[in-house]
Backbone as a chain_set.jsonl record, in Angstrom:
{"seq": "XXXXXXXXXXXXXXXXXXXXXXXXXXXXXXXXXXXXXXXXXXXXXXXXXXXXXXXXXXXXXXXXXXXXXXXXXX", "coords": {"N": [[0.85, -1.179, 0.0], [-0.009, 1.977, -0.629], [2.057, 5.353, -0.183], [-0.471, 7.925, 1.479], [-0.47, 10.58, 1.053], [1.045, 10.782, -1.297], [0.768, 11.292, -4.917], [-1.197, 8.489, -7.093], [0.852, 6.747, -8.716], [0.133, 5.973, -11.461], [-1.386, 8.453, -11.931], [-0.012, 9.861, -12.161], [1.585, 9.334, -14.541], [-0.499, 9.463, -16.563], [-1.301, 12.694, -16.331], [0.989, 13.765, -17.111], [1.203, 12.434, -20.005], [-1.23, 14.265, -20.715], [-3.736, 13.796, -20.18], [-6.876, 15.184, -19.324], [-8.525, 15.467, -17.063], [-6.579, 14.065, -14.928], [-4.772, 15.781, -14.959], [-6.202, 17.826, -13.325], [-6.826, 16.132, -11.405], [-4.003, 16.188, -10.221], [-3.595, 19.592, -10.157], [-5.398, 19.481, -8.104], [-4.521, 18.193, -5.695], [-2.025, 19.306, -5.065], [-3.367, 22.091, -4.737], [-3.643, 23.464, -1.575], [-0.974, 23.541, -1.133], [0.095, 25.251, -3.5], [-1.637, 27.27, -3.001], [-0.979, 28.687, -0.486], [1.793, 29.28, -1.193], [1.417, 31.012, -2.626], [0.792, 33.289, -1.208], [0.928, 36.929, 0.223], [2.059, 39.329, 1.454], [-0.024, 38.593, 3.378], [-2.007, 37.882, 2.118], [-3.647, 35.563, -0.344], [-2.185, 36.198, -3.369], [-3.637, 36.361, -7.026], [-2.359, 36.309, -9.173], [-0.148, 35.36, -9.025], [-0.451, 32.898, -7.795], [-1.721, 31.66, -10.164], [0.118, 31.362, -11.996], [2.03, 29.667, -10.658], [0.176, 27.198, -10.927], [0.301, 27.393, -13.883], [3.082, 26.956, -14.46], [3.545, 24.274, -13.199], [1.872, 22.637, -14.834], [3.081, 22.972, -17.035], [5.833, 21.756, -16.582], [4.323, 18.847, -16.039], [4.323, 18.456, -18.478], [6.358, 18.358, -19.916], [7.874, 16.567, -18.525], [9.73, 13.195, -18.799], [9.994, 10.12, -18.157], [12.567, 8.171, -16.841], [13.78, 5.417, -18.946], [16.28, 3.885, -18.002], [17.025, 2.054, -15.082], [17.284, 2.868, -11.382], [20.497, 3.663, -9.857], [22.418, 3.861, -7.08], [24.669, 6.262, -6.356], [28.17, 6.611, -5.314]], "CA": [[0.0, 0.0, 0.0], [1.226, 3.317, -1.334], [1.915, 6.484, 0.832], [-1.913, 8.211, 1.189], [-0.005, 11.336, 0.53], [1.402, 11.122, -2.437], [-0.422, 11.186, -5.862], [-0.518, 7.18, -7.464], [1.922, 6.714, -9.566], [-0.696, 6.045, -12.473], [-2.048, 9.793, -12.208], [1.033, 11.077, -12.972], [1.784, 9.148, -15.8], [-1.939, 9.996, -17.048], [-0.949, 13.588, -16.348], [2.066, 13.635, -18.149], [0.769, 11.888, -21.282], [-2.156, 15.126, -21.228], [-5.167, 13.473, -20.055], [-7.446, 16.38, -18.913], [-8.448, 14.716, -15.594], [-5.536, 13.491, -14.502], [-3.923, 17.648, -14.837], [-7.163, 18.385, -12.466], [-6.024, 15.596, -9.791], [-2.543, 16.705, -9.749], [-3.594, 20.532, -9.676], [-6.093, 19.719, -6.953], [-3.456, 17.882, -4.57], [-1.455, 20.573, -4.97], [-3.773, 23.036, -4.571], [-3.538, 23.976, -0.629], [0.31, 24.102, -0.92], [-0.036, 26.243, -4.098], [-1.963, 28.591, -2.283], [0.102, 28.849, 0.839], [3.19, 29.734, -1.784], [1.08, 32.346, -3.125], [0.69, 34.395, -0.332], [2.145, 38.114, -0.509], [1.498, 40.24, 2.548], [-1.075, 38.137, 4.12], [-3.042, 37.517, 1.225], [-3.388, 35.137, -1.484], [-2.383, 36.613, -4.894], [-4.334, 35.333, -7.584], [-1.911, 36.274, -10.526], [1.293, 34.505, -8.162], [-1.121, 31.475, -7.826], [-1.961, 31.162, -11.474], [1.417, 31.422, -12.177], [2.447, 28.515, -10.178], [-0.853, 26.2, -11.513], [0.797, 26.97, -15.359], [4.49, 26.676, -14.535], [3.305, 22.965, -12.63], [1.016, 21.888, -15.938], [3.895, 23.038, -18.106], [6.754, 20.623, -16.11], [4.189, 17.986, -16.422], [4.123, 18.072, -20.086], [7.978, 18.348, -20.019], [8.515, 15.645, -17.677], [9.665, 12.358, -19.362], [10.364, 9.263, -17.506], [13.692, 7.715, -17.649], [13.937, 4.252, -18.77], [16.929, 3.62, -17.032], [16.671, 2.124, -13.462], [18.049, 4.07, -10.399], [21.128, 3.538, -9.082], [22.985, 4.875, -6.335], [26.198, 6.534, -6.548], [28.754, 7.115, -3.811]], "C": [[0.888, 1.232, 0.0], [0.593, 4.591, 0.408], [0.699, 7.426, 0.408], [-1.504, 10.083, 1.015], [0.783, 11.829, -0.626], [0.494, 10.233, -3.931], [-0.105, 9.387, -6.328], [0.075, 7.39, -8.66], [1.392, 6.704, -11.672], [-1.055, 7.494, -13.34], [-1.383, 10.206, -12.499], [1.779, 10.649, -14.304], [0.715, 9.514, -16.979], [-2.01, 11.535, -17.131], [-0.031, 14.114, -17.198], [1.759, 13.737, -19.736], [-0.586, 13.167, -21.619], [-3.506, 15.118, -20.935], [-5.799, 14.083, -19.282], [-7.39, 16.008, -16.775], [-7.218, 14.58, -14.672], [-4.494, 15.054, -14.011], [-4.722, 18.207, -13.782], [-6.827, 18.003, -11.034], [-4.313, 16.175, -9.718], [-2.854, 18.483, -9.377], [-4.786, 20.565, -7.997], [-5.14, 19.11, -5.809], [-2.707, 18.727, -4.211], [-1.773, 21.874, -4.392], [-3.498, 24.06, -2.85], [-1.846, 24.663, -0.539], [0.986, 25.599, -1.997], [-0.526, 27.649, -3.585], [-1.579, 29.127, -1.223], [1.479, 29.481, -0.061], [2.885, 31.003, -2.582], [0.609, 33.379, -2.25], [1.272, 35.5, -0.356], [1.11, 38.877, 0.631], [0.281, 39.986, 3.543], [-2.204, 37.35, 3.643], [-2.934, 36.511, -0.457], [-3.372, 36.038, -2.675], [-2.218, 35.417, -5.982], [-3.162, 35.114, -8.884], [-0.334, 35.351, -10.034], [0.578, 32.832, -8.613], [-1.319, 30.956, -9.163], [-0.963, 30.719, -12.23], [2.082, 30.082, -11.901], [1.627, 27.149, -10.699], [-0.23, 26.167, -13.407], [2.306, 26.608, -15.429], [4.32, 24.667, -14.121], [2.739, 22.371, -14.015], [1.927, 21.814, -17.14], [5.24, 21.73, -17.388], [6.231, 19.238, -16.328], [4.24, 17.659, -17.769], [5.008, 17.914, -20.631], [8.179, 16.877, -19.424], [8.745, 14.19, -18.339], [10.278, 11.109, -17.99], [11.51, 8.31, -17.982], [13.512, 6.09, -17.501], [15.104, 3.186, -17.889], [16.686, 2.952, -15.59], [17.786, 2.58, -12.973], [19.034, 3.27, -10.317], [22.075, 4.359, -8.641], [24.324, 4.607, -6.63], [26.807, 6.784, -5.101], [29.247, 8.424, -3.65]], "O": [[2.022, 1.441, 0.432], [-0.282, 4.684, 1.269], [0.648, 7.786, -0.769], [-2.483, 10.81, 0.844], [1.1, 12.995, -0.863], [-0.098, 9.155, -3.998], [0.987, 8.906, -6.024], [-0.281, 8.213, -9.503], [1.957, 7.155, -12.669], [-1.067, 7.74, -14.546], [-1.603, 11.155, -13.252], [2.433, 11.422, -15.005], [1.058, 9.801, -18.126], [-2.786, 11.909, -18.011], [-0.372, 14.955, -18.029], [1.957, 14.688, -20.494], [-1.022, 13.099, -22.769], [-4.326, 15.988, -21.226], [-5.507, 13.73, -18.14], [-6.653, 16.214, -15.81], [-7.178, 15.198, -13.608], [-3.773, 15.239, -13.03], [-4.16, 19.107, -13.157], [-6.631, 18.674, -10.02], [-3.831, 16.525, -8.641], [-2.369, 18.825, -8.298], [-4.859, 21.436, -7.129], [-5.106, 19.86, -4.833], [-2.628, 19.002, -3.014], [-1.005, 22.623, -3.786], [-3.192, 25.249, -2.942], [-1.508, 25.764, -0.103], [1.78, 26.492, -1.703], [-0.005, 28.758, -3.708], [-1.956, 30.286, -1.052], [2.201, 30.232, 0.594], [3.689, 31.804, -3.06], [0.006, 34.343, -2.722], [2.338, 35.434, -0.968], [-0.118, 38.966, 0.661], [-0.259, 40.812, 4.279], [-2.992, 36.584, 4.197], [-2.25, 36.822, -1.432], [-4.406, 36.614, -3.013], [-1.529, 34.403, -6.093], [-3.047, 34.044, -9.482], [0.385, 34.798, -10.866], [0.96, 31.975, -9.41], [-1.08, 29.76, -9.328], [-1.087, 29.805, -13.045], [2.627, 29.447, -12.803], [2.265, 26.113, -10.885], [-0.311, 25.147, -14.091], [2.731, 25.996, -16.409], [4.983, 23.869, -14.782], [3.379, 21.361, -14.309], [1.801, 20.996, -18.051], [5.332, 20.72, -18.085], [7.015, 18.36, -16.688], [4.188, 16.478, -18.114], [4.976, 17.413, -21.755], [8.762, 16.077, -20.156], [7.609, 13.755, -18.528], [10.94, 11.482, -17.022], [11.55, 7.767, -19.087], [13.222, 5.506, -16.457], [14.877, 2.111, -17.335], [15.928, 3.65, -14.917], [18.874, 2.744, -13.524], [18.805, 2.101, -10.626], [22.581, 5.288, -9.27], [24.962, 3.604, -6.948], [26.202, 7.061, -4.065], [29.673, 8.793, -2.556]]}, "num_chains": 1, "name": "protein.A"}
């Protein structure tokens, strides 16, 4: 069983690949910490926040997955 905090691993390949939905669950998980990073004098700003919701939708569409598997270096 996966950590109930982080998104499943599915959604973000479904995200990735463009699938509308899938950009909605990742911006809604996000969403509280998004708006906590858009704060500016006390108050959410909306054009900070929007900012951060297209820079996040644009990385997913960038983001490729490496075929490679991990390994650690020393």
């Amino acid at each position: 069983m996966g950590n109930p905090n982080l998104l499943p691993y599915e959604t973000i390949v479904r995200a990735t690949s463009g699938e509308p939905e899938a950009v909605d669950e990742v911006l809604r998980h996000y969403s509280k910490r998004i708006r906590i990073a858009a704060i500016e004098n006390g108050h959410i700003d909306r054009d900070t926040e929007d900012s951060i919701k297209q820079q996040l939708v644009a990385a997913l569409f960038k983001f490729r997955f490496d075929e490679q598997p991990y390994t650690k270096t020393k």
